[in-house]
Structures are given as C-alpha cells and as structure tokens.
Steps between C-alpha positions, in 0.01 A plus 500: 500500500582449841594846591177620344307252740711612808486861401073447477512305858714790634255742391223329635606439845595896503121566375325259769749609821320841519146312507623219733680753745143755498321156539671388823480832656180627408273616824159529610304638739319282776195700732390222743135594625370498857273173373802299431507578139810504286492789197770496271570747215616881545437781712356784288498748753454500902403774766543385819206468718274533192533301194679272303517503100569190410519274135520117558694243231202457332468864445188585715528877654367474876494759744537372882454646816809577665288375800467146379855464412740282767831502310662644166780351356639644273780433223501145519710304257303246317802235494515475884085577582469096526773434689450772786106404503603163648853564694443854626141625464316381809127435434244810578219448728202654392274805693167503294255258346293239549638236736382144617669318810547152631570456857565177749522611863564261814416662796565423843371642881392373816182330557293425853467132469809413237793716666696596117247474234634500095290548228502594136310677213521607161343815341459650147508923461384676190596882535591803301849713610374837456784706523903435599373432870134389536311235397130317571435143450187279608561135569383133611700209670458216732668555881532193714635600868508191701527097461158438623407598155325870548516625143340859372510642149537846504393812264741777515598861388854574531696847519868472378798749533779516350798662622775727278804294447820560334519142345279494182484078551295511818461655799226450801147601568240419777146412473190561712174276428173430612182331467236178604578154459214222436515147666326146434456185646769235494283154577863292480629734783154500728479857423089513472542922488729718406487880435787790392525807622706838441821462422790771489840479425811744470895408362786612363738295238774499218405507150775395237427487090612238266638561172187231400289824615370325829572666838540279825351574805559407857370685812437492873216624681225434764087365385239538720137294429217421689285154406254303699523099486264219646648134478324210650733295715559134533265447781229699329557823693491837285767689537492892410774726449511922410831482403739884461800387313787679532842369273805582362514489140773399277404537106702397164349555148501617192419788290358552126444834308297564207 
C-alpha cells in the first residue's frame, strides 16, 4: 500500500515538473507606446519603420505604427516581469497627450524704490503634446511681484519643447509664453486702481516621471509684465505708478496626463 502511494506521488511530481518548469519561464512580449502606454502580449510580425502586428493577452489583434512605438521588449519572462518593473525598469515619461500643469514660482529682481524685490505666483496650464517635441497649452494664474501688494492675474498661451534624450524617465524642455494679465482693486492695501498688462515669459527646466505616472517640473527663466497701479497714501496724496517688471523666475510643479 505504501509503495503504491509513493509510486502515484512519484508519478505526479514527474507529470507537474514539465508544467511548473514551462510556467516559470514562459515569456511575453512588452511594446511600450510613445503615450506612456504599456502593451503586453506577442509580437505577430514587425517591419521596421512601418508596422507592428501585434496580439495582446486578451487576444485582441492590433496593428501599431512603428512611429508611435518608444520601446519593444521582447522575451520577457513572466516570473521576473514584477520584480524588474520595480528594481530595474525606470518609469517612462510620456511625449503625447493631453496634459494639465501646476506651477508655484517666486520670483525675484530689482525694484526703483525697494532695492531686491521677491514675489510669488501660481499658474494652472491645460495643453496638448502634439508630437515627441512640441506642445501648446493656454493658461491662467495669479503673479504677485512686490510686497507693496501689486498683484495681476494673467491669461496665457504657452509653446513647449521638448528636447531628444537618451533617458526614457525624463529629460528637459524649455517654454516660451505670452499673453495680458487683468488687475483689481485691493481697498485693504489703498490700491483704489489697478490694471494688467502684457506679459511674456521664456524658460528652460528638468522634467522627471514617477512610477505614480506624474512628472515633476522645475525651471528657471526670466518674466516680463507691464501693470499700472494707483494707491492713495496716508496723507491723502494719490500716488500713480506704470510699472515694467522684469524678474527671475524659479518654478516647481506638477504634471498629469490623460
């Protein structure tokens, strides 16, 4: 009786070892698109610098642009696809899509009657990457460039570059902007009038992704805005100022992609 049962055991280990061993080094394919998307399955057929035939897990037969693709992968065993994803697969940043980003900036420059003047802002872009380099957003934010309290809120398009870079996690870009900001009163600071102007801007920065699929953003560059103020002073005198601001920028934010 007992040799029966170790003779069945026997044979049953030989019968699953096969299955097990094919199990723990089965592949797949992984074609990572220029959007950040991950597609996993098998690679059908592929002509360089045309197309890619390609049938996902589920079974669903695509056909991809070999222009859209950023990286293929392939022969990937399934056992070790987890671990690599979070020890040696660094997070890609994405090229294309919609995009939204959050910005604080403190600027700082000279000013006439306060010698070094610091200031700070916050602004909000909605934009579109249209291709591996360019992209166009429009935005709105709130700028304040001095401590006597001289605050505009601007309305902005922005033009943003990319540049080619060998690390698929990041790499840096610059950004040229433009457009008119609005002002209004401010009775608590004696500011009876107060009026925006144009407003331009131009920087260049570091972009990094997250595996959480949100890219940081920090950059350097110079802001340029005219306004007009009139604040009435203690002794009831009106003062007027045409202001030309002129500032250093320094911006941190984040980045979302749908």
């Amino acid at each position: 009786m007992k040799e029966n049962t170790l003779i069945v055991l026997f044979l049953a280990i030989v019968a699953v070892t096969p299955y097990s061993a094919f199990s723990q080094t089965a592949t797949i394919d992984i074609v990572t698109m220029k959007d950040g998307k991950a597609l996993k399955g098998q690679i059908q057929q592929y002509t360089p610098g045309q197309t890619l035939k390609f049938q996902t897990e589920d079974g669903q037969k695509l056909e991809i642009a070999d222009s859209d693709v950023s990286k293929i992968q392939q022969g990937v065993e399934l056992g070790t696809l987890e671990a690599n994803r979070k020890t040696n697969e660094l997070p890609t940043a994405r090229t294309r899509g919609l995009y939204a980003n959050s910005m604080l900036s403190f600027a700082v420059g000279n000013s006439d009657d306060e010698g070094v003047s610091l200031g700070a802002g916050f602004s909000q872009v909605f934009g579109k990457q249209i291709n591996d380099v360019f992209g166009l957003g429009l935005g709105v934010g709130i700028d304040n460039y001095s401590r006597r309290g001289e605050t505009v809120y601007p309305l902005f398009g922005e033009l943003r570059a990319l540049f080619p870079s060998k690390k698929e996690s990041g790499g840096f870009y610059s950004l040229l902007g433009g457009g008119y900001s609005l002002g209004f009163p401010r009775k608590s600071l004696d500011i009876k009038t107060a009026e925006g102007g144009p407003m331009g801007y131009l920087a260049i920065g570091y972009r990094a992704a997250t595996t959480e699929g949100v890219d940081i953003y920090m950059d350097l560059g110079a802001r340029f805005q005219s306004a007009h103020f009139e604040r009435t002073l203690y002794n009831g005198d009106l003062e007027i100022r045409d202001i030309d601001y002129r500032r250093i920028v320094i911006r941190v934010g984040i980045g979302l992609w749908k």
